[in-house]
C-alpha positions, 0 to 999 in steps of 0.5 A, a space after each residue: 500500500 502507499 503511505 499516501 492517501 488517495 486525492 478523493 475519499 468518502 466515508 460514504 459506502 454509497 459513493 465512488 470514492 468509497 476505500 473500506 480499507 483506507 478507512 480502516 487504516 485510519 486518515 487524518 484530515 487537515 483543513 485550513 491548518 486545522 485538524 477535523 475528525 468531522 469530514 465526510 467527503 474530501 478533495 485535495 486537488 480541487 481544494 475541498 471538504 464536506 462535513 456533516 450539519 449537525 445531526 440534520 439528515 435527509 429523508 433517506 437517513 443520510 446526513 445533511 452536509 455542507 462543502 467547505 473550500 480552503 487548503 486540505 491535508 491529509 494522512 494516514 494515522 499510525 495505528 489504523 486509529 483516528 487518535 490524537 497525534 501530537 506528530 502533526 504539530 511537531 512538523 507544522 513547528 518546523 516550517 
């Protein structure tokens, strides 16, 4: 596997963007410099996340999201787990 994640990813099993096993190993999103564990859908080439409107859904059950522009960022977490990782900040301090 790459230590890369890919361009586009859902958490959505409905979509075309759907990797059950990049989920499973765990990715961590950055957007505008800010760590998000809310992110539904994203998109780094066209600059882009969906995160979820509070617990509003549609009449299908599905939730109500809302797409955010600004820089995006994402990586795989050790451990396959979405944890609080301090390497993060660490690399953003050296730059």
């Amino acid at each position: 596997m790459s230590d890369t994640p890919p361009d586009r990813l859902s958490v959505n099993p409905s979509s075309p963007y759907f990797a059950r096993e990049l989920l499973e190993r765990g990715v961590g999103i950055k957007f505008k410099g800010v760590e998000r564990r809310d992110v539904e859908e994203y998109c780094i080439s066209e600059g882009w996340v969906r995160v979820a409107l509070g617990k509003k859904t549609d009449r299908k059950g599905n939730p109500l999201t809302i797409k955010l522009v600004g820089p995006v960022e994402a990586w795989f977490q050790s451990g396959g787990e979405a944890t609080a990782d301090p390497a993060p900040e660490a690399d953003s301090a050296e730059g």
